[in-house]
N, C-alpha and C positions, 0 to 999 in steps of 0.2 A: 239402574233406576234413578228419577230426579230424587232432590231433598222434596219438592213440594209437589201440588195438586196443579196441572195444568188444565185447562177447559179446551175439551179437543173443538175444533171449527175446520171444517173441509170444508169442500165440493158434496152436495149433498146430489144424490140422484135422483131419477124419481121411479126408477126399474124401466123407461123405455129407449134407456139412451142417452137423455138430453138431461139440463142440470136446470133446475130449481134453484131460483134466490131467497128460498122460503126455511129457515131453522128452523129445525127441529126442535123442542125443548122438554127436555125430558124433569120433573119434577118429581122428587122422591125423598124418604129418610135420609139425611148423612150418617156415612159409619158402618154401616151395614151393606151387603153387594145386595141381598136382599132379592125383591121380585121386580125389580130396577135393574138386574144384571143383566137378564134375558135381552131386555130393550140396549143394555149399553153395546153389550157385544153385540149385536144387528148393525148400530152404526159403524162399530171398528170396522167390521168385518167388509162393511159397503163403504167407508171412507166418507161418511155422512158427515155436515155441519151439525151440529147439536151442540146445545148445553144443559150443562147438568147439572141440578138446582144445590146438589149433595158437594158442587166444588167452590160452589158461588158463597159468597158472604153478604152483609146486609139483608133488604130486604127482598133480595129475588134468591135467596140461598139459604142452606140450614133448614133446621127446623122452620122457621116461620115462614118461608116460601110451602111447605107442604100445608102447616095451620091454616093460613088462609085458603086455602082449594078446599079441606073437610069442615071449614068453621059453620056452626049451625044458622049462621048470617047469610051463607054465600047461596042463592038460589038461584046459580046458574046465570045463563045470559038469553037472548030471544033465541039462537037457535042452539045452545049446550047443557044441558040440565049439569047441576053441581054432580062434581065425584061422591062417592063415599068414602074413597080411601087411594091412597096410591098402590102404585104409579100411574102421573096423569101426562099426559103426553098435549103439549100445544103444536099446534102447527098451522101460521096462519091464522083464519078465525075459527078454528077447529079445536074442540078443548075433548079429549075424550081418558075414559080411566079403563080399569080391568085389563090386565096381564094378556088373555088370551085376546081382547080387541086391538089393543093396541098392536099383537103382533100380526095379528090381521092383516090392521090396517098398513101395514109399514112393509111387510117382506115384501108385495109385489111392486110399490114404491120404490125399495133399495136391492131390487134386483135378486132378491132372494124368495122369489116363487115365480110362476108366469107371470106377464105383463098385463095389468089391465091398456086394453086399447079400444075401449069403447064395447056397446053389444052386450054380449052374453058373458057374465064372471065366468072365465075355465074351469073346468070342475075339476083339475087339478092342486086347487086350492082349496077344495074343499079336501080334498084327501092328503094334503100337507096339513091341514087346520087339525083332523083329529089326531095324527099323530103327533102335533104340538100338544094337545091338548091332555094326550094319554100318559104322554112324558111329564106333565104339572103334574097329572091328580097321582103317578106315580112315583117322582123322582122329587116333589117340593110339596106340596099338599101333607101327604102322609107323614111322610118324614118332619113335618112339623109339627105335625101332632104327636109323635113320638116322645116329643119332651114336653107338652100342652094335651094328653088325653081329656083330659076332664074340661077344665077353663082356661078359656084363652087371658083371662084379666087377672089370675091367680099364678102365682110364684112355681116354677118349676118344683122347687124346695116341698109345696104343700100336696105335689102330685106322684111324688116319686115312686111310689110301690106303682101305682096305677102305668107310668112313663117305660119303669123295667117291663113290664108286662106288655104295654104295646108295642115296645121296642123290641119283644124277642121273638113276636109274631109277625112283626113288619122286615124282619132278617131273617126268619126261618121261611115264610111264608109270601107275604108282599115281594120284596125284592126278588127272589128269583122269578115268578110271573112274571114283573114287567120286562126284566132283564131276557128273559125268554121269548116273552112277547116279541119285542124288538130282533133280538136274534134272528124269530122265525120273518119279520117285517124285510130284515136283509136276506135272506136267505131266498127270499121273494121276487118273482118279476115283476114284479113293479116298483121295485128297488130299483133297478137300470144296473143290475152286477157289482153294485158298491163304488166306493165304500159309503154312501150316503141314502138314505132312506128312502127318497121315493124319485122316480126320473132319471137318474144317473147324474143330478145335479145338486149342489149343496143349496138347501132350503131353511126357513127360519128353524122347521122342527128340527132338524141336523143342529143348529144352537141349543134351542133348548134342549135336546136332550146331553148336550155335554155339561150343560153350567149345569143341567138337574143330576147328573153321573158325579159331577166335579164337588159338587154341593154334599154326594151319600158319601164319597170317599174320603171327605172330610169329619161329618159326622159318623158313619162306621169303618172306618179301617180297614177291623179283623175281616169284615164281613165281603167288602167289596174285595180285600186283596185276594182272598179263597176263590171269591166266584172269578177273579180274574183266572188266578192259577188251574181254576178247575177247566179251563178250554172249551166251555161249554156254550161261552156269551162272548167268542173271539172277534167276532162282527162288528158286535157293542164293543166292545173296547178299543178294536181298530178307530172304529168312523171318530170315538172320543180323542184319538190320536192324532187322528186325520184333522180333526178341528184347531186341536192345541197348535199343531202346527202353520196353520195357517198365517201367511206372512202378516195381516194387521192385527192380526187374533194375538199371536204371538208378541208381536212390539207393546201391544195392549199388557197384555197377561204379566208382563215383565214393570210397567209403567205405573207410575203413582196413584194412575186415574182405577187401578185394581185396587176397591179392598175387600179386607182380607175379614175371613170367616169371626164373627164374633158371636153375638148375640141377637140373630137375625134367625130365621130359619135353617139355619143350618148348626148346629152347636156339637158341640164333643163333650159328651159327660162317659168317662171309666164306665160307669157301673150301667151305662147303656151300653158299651161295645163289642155286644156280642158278636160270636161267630158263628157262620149259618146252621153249626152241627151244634152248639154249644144249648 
């Protein structure tokens, strides 16, 4: 690993082939991997130009490069209506936000769904989008509410009885559905025989659902090492394997430009780390 933060710049693709002179710019909290990861690992993985507002300093980095995108001043431009919140993605004169658009917009971009080539969207992108979308509201959604049941603007500290309780049905109960879910999604023809989700081809949901696996097995432990060892979600923890190792995934994973679990939706509190029989 370096001492410092580098701001990764490649060759950006655009998923047909040919290279785009157009960065990427991804804009997000620093500090946290957060729902900014999803998007970072897309470009590793595609060897994307981006920058990342979370490496930057002054005024295009930090905190105040995100302040201005939500500040109650900013009302957008003639054709991007203001974000709400990050991650906001520029590209070009393209300003757009929300987790699941952004990865929309980007996988068949960076080669990580079919290509758009004009005509009719493939509707193979429609069925890479819901399995993105089942791995958020299952693998990052809940699980942050696990330590935010009640209020999201209120102190973990003030919700604690309420946090055990969701957490011990989001491990007894959540977590193995989706992990199941997906199990039965590879076991599936139209999985293409593994190890990845849908086509026989790694796709953005193939991403998310590792940083959202990578994400549980940081906040529950006990829970994920059981359902590993239980042999039951072997599919799922392949393809997450399959991912880790992926050659830019990999140089990434190891590199400065990873951080590391804090106080973002992902957290590790003891008195949350049940186990699935527990």
């Amino acid at each position: 690993m370096s001492d410092g933060p580098d701001v990764k710049r490649q060759k950006t693709s655009d998923g047909s082939g040919s290279s785009s002179g157009t960065e990427y710019e991804l804009i997000y909290w620093p500090g946290i991997p957060g729902r900014g990861e999803h998007v970072r690992l897309c470009f590793e993985e595609a060897g994307a130009s981006y920058t990342d507002s979370a490496l930057l300093d002054g005024d295009a980095g930090g905190v105040k490069a995100v302040m201005v995108q939500i500040d109650a001043s900013n009302k957008g431009s003639a054709s991007s209506p203001p974000p709400l919140a990050p991650p906001v993605l520029r590209h070009g004169d393209l300003t757009i936000s929300q987790l699941p658009n952004i990865l929309l917009y980007l996988g068949p971009r960076l080669g990580l769904g079919p290509a758009l080539t004009g005509g009719d969207i493939p509707k193979e992108i429609y069925n890479i989008n819901q399995l993105a979308l089942t791995a958020l509201d299952g693998l990052s959604n809940e699980p942050h509410d696990c330590h935010h049941p009640v209020a999201v603007g209120d102190y973990y500290e003030d919700q604690k009885d309420e946090a055990k309780r969701k957490s011990k049905d989001y491990v007894r109960n959540r977590l193995p559905k989706f992990l199941g879910y997906f199990q039965r999604v590879l076991e599936g023809e139209a999985s293409g025989n593994g190890p990845w989700l849908h086509g026989g081809a790694l796709s953005w949901a193939d991403i998310v659902l590792f940083q959202g696996l990578d994400g549980v097995k940081f906040a529950f432990p006990k829970a994920t090492g059981a359902a590993e060892k239980s042999g039951k979600y072997d599919k799922v923890f392949a393809l997450y394997a399959a991912v880790k190792e992926r050659p830019n995934i990999k140089k990434y994973l190891e590199s400065s430009r990873r951080q590391k679990y804090s106080m973002g939706i992902y957290r590790y509190y003891e008195e949350l780390d049940f186990d699935l029989e527990e």
